[in-house]
Structure formats: structure tokens, C-alpha cells
N, C-alpha and C positions, 0 to 999 in steps of 0.2 A: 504493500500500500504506500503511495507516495503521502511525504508528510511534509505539507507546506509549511517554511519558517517564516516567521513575521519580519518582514524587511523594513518596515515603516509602521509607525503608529501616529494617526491623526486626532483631532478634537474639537468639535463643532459647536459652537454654540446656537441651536434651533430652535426658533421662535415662531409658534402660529394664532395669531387672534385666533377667536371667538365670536361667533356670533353671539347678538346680544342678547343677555341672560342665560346664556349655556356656561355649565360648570360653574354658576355659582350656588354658592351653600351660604350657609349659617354662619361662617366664620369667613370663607375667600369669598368676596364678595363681586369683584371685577378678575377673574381668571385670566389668567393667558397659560396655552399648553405650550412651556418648554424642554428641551430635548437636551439633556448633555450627555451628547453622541461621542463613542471612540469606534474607532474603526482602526482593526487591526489587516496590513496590507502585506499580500507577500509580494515573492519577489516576480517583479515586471507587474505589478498590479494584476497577474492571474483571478487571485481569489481575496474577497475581504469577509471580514469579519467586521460584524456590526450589531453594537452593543448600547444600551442608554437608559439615563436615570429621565423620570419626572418631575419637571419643577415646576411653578407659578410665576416666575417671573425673575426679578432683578437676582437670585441667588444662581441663578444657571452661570452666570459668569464665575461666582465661586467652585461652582463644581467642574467646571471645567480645566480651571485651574489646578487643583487637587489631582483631577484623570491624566495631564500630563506630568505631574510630581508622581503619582505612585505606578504608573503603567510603564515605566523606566527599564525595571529588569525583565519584563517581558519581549523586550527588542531582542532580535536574534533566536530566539525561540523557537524548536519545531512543533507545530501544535500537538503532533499525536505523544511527545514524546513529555508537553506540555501536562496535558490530561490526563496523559496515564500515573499523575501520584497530583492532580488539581488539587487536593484537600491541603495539604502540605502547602502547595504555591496561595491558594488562599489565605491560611493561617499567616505566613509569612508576611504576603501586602497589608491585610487588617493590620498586624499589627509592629507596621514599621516604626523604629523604634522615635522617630522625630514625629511622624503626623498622629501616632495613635491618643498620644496628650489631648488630641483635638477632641475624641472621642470619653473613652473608646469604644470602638463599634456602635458610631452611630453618628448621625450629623453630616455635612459637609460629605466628610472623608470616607464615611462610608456607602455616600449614595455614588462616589467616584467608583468605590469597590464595585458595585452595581452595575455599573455603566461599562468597568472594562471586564469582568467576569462574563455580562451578557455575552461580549463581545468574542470573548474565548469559543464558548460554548458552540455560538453562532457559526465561527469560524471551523469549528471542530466537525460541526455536521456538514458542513460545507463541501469540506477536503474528504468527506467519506461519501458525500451526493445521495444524504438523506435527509428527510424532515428532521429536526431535532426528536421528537416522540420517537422514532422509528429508531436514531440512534441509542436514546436511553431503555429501550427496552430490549434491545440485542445484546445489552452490556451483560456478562454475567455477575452475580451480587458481588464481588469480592470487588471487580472493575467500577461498579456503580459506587459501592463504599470510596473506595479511593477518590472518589472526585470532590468528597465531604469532607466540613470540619466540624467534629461532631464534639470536639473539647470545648469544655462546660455541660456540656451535655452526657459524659460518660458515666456519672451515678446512677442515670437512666435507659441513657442508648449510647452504649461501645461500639466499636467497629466490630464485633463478634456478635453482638445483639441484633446490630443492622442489619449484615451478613443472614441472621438464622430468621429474623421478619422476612425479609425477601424470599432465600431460601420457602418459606413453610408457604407463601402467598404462590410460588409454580403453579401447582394442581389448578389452580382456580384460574390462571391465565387464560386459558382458550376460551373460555363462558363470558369473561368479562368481555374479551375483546370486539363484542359487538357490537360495541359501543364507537367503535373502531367507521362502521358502516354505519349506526343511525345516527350519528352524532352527538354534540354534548350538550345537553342542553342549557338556555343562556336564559336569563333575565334582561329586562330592561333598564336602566338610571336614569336614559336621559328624558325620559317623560316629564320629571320632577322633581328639576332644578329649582333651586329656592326662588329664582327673579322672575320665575314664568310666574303668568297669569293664570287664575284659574279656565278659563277658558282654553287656553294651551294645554293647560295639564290634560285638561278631555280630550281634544283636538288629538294629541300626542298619543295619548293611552290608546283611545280607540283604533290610531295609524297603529301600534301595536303589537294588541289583538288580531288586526286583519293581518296579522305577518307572521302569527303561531303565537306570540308571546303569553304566556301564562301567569307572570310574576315581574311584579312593578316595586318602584321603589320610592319614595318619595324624602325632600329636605325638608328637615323638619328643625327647628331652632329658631323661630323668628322672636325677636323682641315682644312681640303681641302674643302670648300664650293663645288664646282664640284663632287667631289666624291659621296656626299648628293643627289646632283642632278639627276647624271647618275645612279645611285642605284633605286632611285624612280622613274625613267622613265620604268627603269625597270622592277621593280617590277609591276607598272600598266600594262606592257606590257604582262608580265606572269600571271599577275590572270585574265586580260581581262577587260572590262570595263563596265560587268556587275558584277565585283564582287568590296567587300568594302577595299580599304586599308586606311592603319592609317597610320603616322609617331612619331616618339616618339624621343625627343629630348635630352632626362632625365637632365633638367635642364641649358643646354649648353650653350646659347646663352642669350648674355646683350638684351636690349630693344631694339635696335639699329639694330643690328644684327641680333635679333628675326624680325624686319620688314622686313630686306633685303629678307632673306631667304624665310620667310612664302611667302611673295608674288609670290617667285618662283614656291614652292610647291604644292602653292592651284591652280593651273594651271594644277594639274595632280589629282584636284577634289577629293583629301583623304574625310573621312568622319570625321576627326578630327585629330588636330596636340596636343602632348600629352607632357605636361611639357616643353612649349619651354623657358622659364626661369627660375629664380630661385622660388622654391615653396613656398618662403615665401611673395612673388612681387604679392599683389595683384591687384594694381595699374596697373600694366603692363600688368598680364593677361586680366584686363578688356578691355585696352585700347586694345589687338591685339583681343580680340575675337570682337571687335567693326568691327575692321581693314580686319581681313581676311572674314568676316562672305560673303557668307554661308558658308564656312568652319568653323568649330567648336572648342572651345579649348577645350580639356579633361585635368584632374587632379585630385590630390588628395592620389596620392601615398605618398608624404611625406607632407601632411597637417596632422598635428598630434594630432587633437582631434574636435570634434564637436563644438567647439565655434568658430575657423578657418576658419572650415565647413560653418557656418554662414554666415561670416563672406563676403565668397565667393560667396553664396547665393544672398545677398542681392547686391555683388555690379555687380551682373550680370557677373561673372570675369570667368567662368568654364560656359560648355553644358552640359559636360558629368560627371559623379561623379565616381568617382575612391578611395571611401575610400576599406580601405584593413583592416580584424579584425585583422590583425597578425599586424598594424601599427597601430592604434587606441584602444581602450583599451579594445579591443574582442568584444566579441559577442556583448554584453551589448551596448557600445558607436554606433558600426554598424548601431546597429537598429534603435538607436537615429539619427541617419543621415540619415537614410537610410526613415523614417518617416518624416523629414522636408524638403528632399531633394522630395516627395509625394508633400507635401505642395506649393513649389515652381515648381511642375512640372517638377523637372531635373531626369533624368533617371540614375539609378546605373549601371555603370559598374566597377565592382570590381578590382583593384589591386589583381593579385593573390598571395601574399608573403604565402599565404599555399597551392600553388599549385592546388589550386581550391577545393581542398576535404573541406574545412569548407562553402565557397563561393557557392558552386553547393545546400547546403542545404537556406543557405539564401537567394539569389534571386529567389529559390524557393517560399519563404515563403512570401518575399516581393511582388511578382507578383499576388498570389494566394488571399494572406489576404489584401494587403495595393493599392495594383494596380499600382505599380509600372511598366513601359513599360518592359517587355523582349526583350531589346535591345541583348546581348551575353555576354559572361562569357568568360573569356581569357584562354587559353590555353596554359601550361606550361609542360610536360611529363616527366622533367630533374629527378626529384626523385621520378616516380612511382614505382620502385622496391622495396620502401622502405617502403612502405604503405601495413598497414595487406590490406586492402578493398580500392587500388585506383581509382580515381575516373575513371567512364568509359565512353567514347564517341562512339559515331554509329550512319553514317554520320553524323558529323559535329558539332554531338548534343549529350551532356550530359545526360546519362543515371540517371533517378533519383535514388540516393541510397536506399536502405532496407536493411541493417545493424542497426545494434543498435548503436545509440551515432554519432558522429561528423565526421566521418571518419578521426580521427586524428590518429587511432595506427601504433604506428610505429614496423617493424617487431623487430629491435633489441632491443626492449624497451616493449617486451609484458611478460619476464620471468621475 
């Protein structure tokens, strides 16, 4: 197998409005989707490799800055030769001994990790000319472990632990894989952005429904508690009340606050209330998922690395798992959650900060290999113009990709 070395590493700083009132919430109130792109080049510009973090704006130039201070010792690199001990080369960048102060593992310097890990990975399937999914599921467990860095995590998942999960999940491979053919199923978000009108939100909901969608999500956190309220009556009212809706509070609400409200909402039987405080209050989320239950809390968009993860885990504080590779430190850390969160039973449903194109290959691969539930994959559409290969949905559901690599290329960033 030929194994391209990285001859050049680039860094982009990618910037796309928004139409207006798209992507805003509760707390980002005027969004802008940016991109800080690395792209790993081999030699004569053959193949690249193409990796990136999500940001909202004026920080994308910090991160970018960071992807060329820590993507340094990957110049010269063969990728296969790269991946085959990743967990190690991870460990290492996280936590270089000058930028990790910043952190560590997390902030800045870790959405850089993000950005150039995509970028590995991307590259990785690339140089083998399969979808990413297709590559992580050919690996055998001992090959998959290796790409992991599962330290802080070894009181609960060792590389021997991970190894005998994988290992015992075999048998069940060919059943799942059907999933493979119907595809995965998605949810909608962008119905129910905080700055739409209610009228939009109908308009949107019902576009929707005529397109398979079964599960809607709404912003929830406006200054006017009533307006929260009347919005979600609504919303239940338009999707009907056999379909699933969410709320998403993106961190809005004190502890206090978070009770008033939750009790009013789970009155309209959502299927989880999403970040209703702040995401570092673990204490808090345990205490309201106690509270609202069976209403469920979801989380994990801004938990910013697997020991957090953990951390959540064990105090029972999250249902639903919401790490995102574009906020964790890509692919690599993903799997590492995405494997314990296996362990403890909690189901992944992704943060999409890439828009679902990196996301639609991993909960592929985690349903298929690790048996993770196929709960749905979120739904974001704001920058599929910009994707060589975006991802595609037909009703409802997530067409598996067959492109080669991650579906991360970007059209302005392929010359």
C-alpha cells in the first residue's frame, strides 16, 4: 500500500454569513459559521487531507494560529505509518509541553487538536480510497485501539478493555450493518433557531415533515420565560404528538431557573432538554436530570474532552451524549467517548459543529462495530454549498457516504 507523506501543511481561516436569524440561540445571538481549516498536502499536491474546528467568529483567527504552532511535527510524516500508533501522536500534541498551560485539553489549543486530527484521519482514508466509516470498520480492535488516547480514562476503559468491547461486539456486526443500506436517521435544528419567527418555525417544521423528518428541535432561553413556553406548545402542536421534539437551552439558565422552566416544558413531553445550564455545572445537570426525569438531559457540546466526559458519566448528570469531533480533539478523542459512553450505556448523539459530514461516518461506525443505539444524527444544511461531497439525506435519513476520506473538502479549498 502506498503511504503518502505530508509535504506541506496549510491553515485557513473560513468565514460564511448566515442568513438572517439562522444559528442563532439563546446565548450566540448574530452567528457567523467559521472554519479553522488545516489541510495536510502530500507531495506534488497528489492527495490532501482536510480537517477543521467550528467557531462563531472573531476566535477563528486564534485557532488558526494554534493549528500552525502545534501541526509542526506532523510535517514529513507518512500517514499510514502516522496512524498506525495515532493515540500516542495524539497524547503527544494535546499535550505539548508550552501550549498545554493554555488548556489543558480544552480551549483555543484544543479545538486546533481538532482541526489537525480531522485532518489526519481525512487524509488517512484518503490514501486507502475509502469513506472514513469503511476504513474504521476494516481496522481490526487492537489497530482501532491504537488510534486512541484512552489515558485518564484507564480506571474504566484500558487498551485491553477496549480491545475485548470491540472484540465481544463481532457477532452482532452483520445485523447491524443494515443500517449501512437504510441509512441513519437525522433530526432537524434548523427549524428552531431562536430569531425565527413563529411563523417560520411552522413554515420550516412542516418543509420538514414533507422531507421524512420525525424529530424537531427547538431554542429555547429567551429572556421572556412565556415566549419559551408559547414556542414549545407550538412546536409540539406542529410536529404532532407522535413525532420527537427536543429543547435546547444553550446554557441559559442558573439552577434555579433551570427548575422553574424544565418543569414547565416537560409537560409538553420533549425527548430531552439540551444544555439547560452552564456546561461546566455538573452538579446541576445531575441534580435536574434526577428532577425532570423521564424527561432526559442531553449534553456535551461544550464538555471539552473525555475526562469531563467521565466525569458526566459516572455522576449520572447527561442521557444523551453530544460530544462533537470539531469540539473534542477529533476523530481520535470521539471514539474514546464514544466507546465509554458503550460502556455506561448512554447513546451518542453528536453535536454537529461539522455539519454532520465527519458525524454521519462515525455513528456509522459506532452503531455497526461498538453497538452503540442509532438514536439520530442532527441536522444542520446552513453550509452544504460549500462541501465538495455534502452530506445527503432521503427521508429523514442520512445517506451513507462512498466518497473517499471524511467528507470534509471544502469547494474553495480543493485548488
Amino acid at each position: 500500500m502506498t503511504s503518502f507523506s505530508i509535504e506541506r501543511i496549510t491553515v485557513s481561516d473560513v468565514r460564511y454569513p448566515l442568513p438572517p436569524g439562522a444559528g442563532s440561540d439563546a446565548v450566540h445571538t448574530d452567528p457567523e459559521y467559521c472554519l479553522a481549516v488545516t489541510q495536510l498536502i502530500s507531495a506534488g499536491g497528489t492527495i490532501r487531507g482536510t480537517g477543521f474546528a467550528l467557531t462563531l467568529g472573531e476566535g477563528n483567527r486564534l485557532v488558526c494560529e494554534a493549528i500552525d504552532m502545534l501541526a509542526r511535527p506532523l510535517q514529513g510524516r507518512a500517514i499510514e505509518e502516522l496512524m498506525a500508533d495515532f493515540g500516542r501522536t495524539a497524547r503527544e500534541l494535546a499535550n505539548d509541553p508550552m501550549l498545554r498551560w493554555l488548556g489543558p485539553h480544552k480551549g483555543v489549543v484544543h479545538l486546533a487538536l481538532a482541526s489537525i486530527t480531522n485532518a489526519c484521519f481525512d487524509l488517512w482514508a484518503k490514501n486507502r480510497g475509502v469513506p472514513l466509516w469503511r476504513l474504521l470498520l476494516d481496522l481490526e480492535p487492537e489497530q482501532l485501539v491504537a488510534v486512541l488516547d484512552l489515558s485518564y480514562l484507564d480506571e474504566l476503559l484500558d487498551e485491553g478493555g477496549a480491545i475485548e468491547l470491540l472484540r465481544r461486539e463481532l457477532p452482532a456486526r452483520a445485523e447491524r450493518s443494515a443500517i449501512l443500506r437504510q441509512g441513519y436517521p437525522g433530526y432537524d435544528t434548523s427549524v428552531g433557531w431562536m430569531a425565527y419567527d413563529d411563523d417560520k418555525v411552522r413554515e420550516l417544521t412542516k418543509r420538514a415533515i414533507d422531507k421524512g423528518f420525525s424529530a424537531f428541535k427547538l431554542k429555547v432561553g429567551s429572556a421572556d420565560r412565556t415566549r419559551d413556553l408559547r414556542r414549545a406548545a407550538m412546536l409540539r402542536q406542529c410536529a404532532g404528538e407522535r413525532s420527537t421534539i427536543m429543547f435546547d437551552a444553550n446554557q441559559q439558565w442558573t439552577l434555579p431557573a433551570a427548575r422553574v422552566i424544565c418543569a414547565e416544558l416537560s409537560k409538553l413531553k420533549p425527548l430531552w432538554i439540551e444544555e439547560p445550564t452552564h456546561p461546566d455545572d455538573m452538579g446541576a445537570h445531575a441534580a435536574l436530570a434526577r428532577e425532570i426525569a423521564p424527561v432526559k438531559i442531553a449534553c456535551g457540546e461544550h464538555i471539552p474532552n473525555r475526562v469531563v466526559f467521565k466525569n458526566f458519566f459516572e455522576a449520572h448528570a447527561m442521557h444523551y451524549v453530544q460530544a462533537d469531533c470539531t469540539r473534542l480533539g477529533g476523530v481520535s478523542e470521539f471514539l474514546a467517548v464514544g466507546l465509554l459512553a458503550r460502556k455506561f450505556g448512554l447513546p451518542i448523539v453528536p453535536h454537529v459543529g461539522d455539519m454532520g459530514q465527519i458525524h454521519q461516518h462515525l455513528v456509522l461506525f459506532l452503531h455497526v462495530a461498538v453497538g452503540n443505539e442509532a438514536v439520530f444524527l442532527e441536522y444542520i444544511p446552513h453550509l452544504r454549498s460549500h462541501f465538495a461531497f455534502p452530506a445527503e439525506l432521503e427521508g429523514g435519513r442520512y445517506r451513507t457516504p462512498q466518497e473517499a476520506g471524511a467528507s470534509t473538502d471544502l469547494k474553495e479549498l480543493r485548488t
